[in-house]
N, C-alpha and C positions, 0 to 999 in steps of 0.2 A: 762879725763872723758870718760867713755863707752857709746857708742852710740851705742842704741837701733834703729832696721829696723823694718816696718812695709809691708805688702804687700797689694796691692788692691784687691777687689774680686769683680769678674762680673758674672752678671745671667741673661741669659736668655733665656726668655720661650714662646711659640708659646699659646699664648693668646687673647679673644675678648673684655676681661675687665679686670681691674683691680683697687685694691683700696691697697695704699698705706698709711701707719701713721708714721711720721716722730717726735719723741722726741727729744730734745736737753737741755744743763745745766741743768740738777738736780740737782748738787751742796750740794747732803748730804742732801737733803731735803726730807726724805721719805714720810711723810703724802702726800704731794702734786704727788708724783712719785704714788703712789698707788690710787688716786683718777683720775687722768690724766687715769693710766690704766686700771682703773675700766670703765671711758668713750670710750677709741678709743677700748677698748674690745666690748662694746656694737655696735659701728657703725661695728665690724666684718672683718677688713684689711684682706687682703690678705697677708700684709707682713709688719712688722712693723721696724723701724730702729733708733735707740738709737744712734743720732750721737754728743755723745762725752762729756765731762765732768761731768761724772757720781760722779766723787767724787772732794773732798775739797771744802774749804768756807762754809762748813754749819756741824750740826754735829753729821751727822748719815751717811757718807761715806762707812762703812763696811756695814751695812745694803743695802744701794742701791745697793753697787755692789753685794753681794749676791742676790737681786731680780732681777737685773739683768742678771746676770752668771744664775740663775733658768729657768728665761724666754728663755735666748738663746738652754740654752738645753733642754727645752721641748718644746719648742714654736717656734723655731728657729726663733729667734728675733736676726736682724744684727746690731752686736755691733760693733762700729766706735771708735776712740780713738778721742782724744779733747788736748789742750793746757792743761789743770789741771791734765790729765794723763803723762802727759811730765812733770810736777810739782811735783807731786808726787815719780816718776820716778826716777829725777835728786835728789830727798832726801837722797837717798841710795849711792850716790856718794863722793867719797873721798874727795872731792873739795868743797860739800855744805856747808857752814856757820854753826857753829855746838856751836858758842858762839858769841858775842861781839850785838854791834849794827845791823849786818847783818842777824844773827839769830834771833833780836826779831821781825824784819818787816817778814821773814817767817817763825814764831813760830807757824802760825796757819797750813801752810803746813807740819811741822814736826810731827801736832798733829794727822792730817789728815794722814799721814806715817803709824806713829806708829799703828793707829788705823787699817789699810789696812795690813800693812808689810804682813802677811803669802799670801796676791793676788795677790802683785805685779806682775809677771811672767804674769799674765791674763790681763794685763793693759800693758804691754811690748807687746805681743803678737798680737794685739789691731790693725784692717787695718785703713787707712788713709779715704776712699774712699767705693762708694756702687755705683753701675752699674745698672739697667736695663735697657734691649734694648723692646719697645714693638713691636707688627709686622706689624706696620706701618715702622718702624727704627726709629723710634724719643727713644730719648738717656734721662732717668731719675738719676739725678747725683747727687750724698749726698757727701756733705764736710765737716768739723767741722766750718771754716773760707772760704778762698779763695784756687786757686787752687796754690797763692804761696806761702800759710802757713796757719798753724793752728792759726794763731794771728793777721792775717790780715783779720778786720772782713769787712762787706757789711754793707752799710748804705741808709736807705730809699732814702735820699738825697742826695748822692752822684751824682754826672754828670755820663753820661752814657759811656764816655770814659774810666774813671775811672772803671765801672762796668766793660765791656769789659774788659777789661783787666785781670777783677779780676776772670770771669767766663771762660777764655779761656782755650780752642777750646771750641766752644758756644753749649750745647747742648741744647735740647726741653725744659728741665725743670732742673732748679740748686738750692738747697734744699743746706741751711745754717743756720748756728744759734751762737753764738759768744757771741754777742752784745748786746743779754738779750730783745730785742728791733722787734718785727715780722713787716713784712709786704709783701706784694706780688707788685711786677713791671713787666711789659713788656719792656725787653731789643731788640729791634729786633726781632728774632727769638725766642726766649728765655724767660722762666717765671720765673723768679729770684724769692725765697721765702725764706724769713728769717721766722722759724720756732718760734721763740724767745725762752722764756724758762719755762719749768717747776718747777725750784729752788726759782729762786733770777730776776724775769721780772723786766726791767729797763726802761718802757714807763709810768710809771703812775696808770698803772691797776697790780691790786697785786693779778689777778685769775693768773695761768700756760696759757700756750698757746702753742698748738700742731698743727701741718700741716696733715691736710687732701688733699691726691691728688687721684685724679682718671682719668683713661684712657678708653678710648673706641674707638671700630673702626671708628662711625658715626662721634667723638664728638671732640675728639684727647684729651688731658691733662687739667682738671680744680682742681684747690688748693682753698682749703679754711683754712682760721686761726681759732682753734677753742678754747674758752676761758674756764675753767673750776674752780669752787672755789671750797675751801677747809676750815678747821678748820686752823684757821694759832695760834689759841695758844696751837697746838698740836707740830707745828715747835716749838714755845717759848717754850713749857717745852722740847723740846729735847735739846736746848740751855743747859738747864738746869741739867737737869738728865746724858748727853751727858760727861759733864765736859768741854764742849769745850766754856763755855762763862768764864769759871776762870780759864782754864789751856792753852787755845791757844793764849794769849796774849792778849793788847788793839784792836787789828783790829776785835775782834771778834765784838765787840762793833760794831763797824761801819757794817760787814755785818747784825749784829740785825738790826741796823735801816734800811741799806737797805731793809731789808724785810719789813719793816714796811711803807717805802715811794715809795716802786716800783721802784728807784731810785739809780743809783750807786753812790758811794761814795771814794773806794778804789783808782778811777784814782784823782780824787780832792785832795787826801789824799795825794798822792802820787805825784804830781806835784807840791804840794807847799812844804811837807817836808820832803821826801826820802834824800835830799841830804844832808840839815840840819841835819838830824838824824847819818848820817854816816859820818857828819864832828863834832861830837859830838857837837853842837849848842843847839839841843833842845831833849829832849828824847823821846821815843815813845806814852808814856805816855799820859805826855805833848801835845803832837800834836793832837791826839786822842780827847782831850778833848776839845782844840782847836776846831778843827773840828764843834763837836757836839753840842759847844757854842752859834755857830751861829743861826740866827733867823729863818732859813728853816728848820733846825733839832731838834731845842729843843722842837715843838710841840710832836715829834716822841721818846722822853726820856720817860725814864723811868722804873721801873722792869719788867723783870728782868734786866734788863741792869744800867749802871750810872744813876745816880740821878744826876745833877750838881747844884752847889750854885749860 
């Protein structure tokens, strides 16, 4: 497999304020991507940063990343690469799954490929990492995950060892988003913020949520999480129109209902029958429906998506 590098970039600038807006997982989900930036346009940042999973799981991927790629070069808006760029990525590889049971569990990322393929290069090209120093020296630090990977996400709850760890070398402020899941901790020194997401939020509330941060000489760094709604049956006809709820396979199913319960559903899906599926036991299908059978999700049925008996 070819392996793609990434570089980090650092800015800074000799400043007495600043406002920062921190976006994370859009996920193909444009309506919500253009109403999020219709708000942190209005609060007027200083510098906004798009950290990471601009495309797959939802099905207008070629759209976000073109509003994105617009904003960077007019707006100079600092675009971050994410775990689903790295997904995307490895599709192009001689070695990805291209048939059997292994391809239908990522038939949605394939769909998500095809639909990107001529921007790849712009998603390869993609830093890890976003810098500001302000001129007090306190350190403002954007990651997709943790600082030991794009897939090791931060959890409200986690122990603080464990944070530590994940934030190391600890700077003033560490800006993350993964987990679908926001919130703000004081780590030590340290204001850990999970920015959560604008695509596919996995706490309960099905508005986007964006990180607001701001700095000043008086006041030093304050974050807030900020919630914003949208038309969400403008996401379901993109479902629609998209082709991606009848050509990206059964899991497409299960991210409709995430959207619909705030809630993820892929790792559930996937801890009880990825392995079954690739020991040919049960077919993907199958599981899928499985899944959505259950008495938490069949409120959440419906069209466009399965109807189940």
């Amino acid at each position: 497999m070819t392996k793609t590098y990434a570089v980090t970039f650092t800015v800074t600038l000799p400043t007495r304020f600043m406002k920062i807006a921190v976006i994370s997982d859009i996920h193909g989900n444009l309506p919500a991507l253009k109403k999020v930036t219709k708000h942190l346009e209005a609060w007027q940042p200083d510098k906004v940063v798009v950290n990471g999973d601009i495309v797959n799981r939802g099905p207008c991927s070629l759209d976000c990343l073109r509003f994105i790629q617009a904003k960077k070069e007019q707006e100079n808006w600092h675009v971050l690469r994410g775990n689903h760029e790295d997904f995307i990525l490895a599709c192009g590889q001689s070695d990805f799954p291209k048939s059997g049971p292994q391809f239908e569990i990522v038939r949605f990322a394939h769909w998500s490929y095809r639909q990107i393929n001529e921007d790849v290069s712009f998603l390869a090209n993609l830093p890890n990492q976003f810098n500001w120093t302000a001129a007090d020296g306190s350190e403002f630090r954007v990651t997709h995950a943790s600082m030991k990977g794009n897939r090791d996400g931060l959890y409200h709850n986690a122990d603080e060892k464990t944070l530590r760890q994940q934030i190391a070398p600890p700077p003033a402020v560490f800006v993350t988003g993964h987990t679908h899941r926001p919130f703000i901790r004081q780590v030590d020194k340290t204001l850990v913020v999970n920015a959560g997401s604008v695509g596919t939020p996995f706490d309960k509330d099905d508005r986007p949520s964006y990180g607001q941060f701001t700095w000043d000489k008086m006041d030093g760094w304050r974050a807030e999480i900020v919630r914003v709604s949208y038309d969400h049956a403008l996401i379901e006809q993109d479902f629609i129109d998209s082709g991606f709820l009848t050509e990206a396979g059964p899991l497409a199913q299960l991210m409709l209902v995430e959207l619909r319960k705030a809630r993820g559903l892929i790792y559930r899906w996937g801890s009880m029958y990825e392995k079954a599926i690739l020991a040919g036991e049960i077919n993907i299908e199958e599981s899928v429906r499985e899944i959505l059978a259950t008495d938490d999700n069949r409120p959440f049925l419906g069209p466009p998506g399965w109807v189940l008996e």
